[in-house]
N, C-alpha and C positions, 0 to 999 in steps of 0.2 A: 429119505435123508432130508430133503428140502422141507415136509414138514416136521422133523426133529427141531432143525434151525429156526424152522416160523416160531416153534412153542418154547423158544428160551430167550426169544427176543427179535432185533432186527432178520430181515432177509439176508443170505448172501447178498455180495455183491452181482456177481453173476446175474441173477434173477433179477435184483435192481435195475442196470444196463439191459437186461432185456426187455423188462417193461416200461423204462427210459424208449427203449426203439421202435418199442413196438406203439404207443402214445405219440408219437412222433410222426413215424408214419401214417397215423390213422389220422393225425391233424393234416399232415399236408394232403392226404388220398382226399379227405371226407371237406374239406373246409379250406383250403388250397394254404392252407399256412395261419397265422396269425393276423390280423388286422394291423396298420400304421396306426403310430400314434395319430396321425391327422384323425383318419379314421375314428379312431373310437378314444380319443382323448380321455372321458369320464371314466371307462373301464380300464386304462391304461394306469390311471394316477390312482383307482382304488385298487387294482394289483399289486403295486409299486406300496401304498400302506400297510394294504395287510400284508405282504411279504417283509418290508420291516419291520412289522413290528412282531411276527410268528417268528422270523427267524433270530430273532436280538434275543423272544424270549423264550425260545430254545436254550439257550445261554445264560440264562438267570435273570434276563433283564425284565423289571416291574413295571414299566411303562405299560399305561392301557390300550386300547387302539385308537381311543380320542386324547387322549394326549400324544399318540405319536402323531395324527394327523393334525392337530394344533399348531405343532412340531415342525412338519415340513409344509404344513400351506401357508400358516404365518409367520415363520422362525419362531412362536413365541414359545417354551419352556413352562408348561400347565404342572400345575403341582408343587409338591415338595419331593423331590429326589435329588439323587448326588448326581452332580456334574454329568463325573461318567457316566451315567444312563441315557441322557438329550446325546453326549459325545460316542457313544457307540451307536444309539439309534439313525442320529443324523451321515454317520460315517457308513456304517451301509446302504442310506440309501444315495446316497452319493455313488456310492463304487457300482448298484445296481443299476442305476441311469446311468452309468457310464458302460454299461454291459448290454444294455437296452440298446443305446444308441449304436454301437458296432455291431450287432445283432440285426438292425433296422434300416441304419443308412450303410451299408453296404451296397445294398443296388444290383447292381448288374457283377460288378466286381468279384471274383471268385479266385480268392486266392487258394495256394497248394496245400497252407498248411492255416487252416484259419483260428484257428488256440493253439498259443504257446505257453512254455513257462515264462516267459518275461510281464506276458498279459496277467497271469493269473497271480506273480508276484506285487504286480501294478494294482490289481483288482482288491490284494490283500493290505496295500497301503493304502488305498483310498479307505476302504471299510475301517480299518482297525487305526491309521495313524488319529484321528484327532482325539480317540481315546487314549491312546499311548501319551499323547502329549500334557493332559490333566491326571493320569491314572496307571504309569507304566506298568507291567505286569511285574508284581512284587519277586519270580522267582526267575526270570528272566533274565539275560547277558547283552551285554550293547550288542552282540552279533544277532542276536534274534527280534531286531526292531521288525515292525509292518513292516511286507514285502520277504523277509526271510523265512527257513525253516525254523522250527524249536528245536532246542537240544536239551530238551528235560522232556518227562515224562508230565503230564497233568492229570487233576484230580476227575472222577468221573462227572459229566455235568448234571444238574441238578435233578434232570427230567429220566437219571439212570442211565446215559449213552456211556460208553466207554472210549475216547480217543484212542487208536494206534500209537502202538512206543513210537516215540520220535523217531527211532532208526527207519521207521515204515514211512514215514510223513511224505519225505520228497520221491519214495517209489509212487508211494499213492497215487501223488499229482501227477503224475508222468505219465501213467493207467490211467487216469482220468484226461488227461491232453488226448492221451491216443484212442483213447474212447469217442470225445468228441469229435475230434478229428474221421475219424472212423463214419461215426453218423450222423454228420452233418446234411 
């Protein structure tokens, strides 16, 4: 069954959180965890690039990876593109240094329940509001700004993923909170 699934496209989810945990463990077994940004500063900040700029163009965004790093080490805006492309680039990486840092300066602190929905709808206004605010999504309703669910369906993204009907969206997240939550 699991290779039926592998040959029509993504993996279960299932198998994903497995090798989510099992990657996880083997970082902290093998390599006691991550490095601080003190630490490895250089590695940190070209994470943090290519993570914005793979995950924006997951999503159709045209940005190179030297204009997204143009982008976030000078603020300067390389190229000719619309708006919204510097506005969704810069909005992720925003939301992801703000996930880096509660991730990192945590410490000692261990709290019971360390991802919530509140985090993850905070984490979806930082990424997505400064594009909302140049570019709001054409098929969208005031109830579905940054930080909400959708209540429409969307188109497939360009790279062939297929979004979950919106009625699945906020289960999703929920399975994904207690995921992490879980293997932490």
């Amino acid at each position: 069954m699991e290779h039926e699934t592998l040959r029509r496209g993504r993996p279960p989810r299932k198998l994903i959180y497995q090798r989510l945990s099992e990657a996880v463990a083997e970082l902290k077994e093998r390599m006691g965890g991550l490095p601080s940004p003190a630490e490895a500063e250089g590695i940190w900040t070209s994470i943090w690039y290519q993570e914005a700029h793979h995950s924006t163009a997951l999503e159709g965004n045209t940005l190179v990876l030297k204009q997204v790093k143009a982008l976030l080490a000078q603020g300067r805006a390389v190229g000719n593109k619309e708006l919204r492309e510097y506005m969704e680039v810069t909005g992720y990486a925003d939301a992801a240094k703000w996930v880096y840092g509660q991730a990192l300066d945590a410490g000692e602190w261990e709290p019971t329940a360390p991802l919530n929905l509140t985090e993850v709808r905070y984490v979806h206004e930082l990424a997505l509001g400064p594009v909302w605010e140049v570019a709001p999504h054409t098929e969208a309703n005031e109830d579905e700004r940054p930080g909400s669910f959708r209540q429409h369906d969307i188109e497939p993204f360009i790279g062939g993923m297929t979004p979950p009907p919106w009625v699945e969206v906020e289960d999703d997240r929920l399975d994904i909170v207690a995921f992490q939550n879980r293997h932490r």
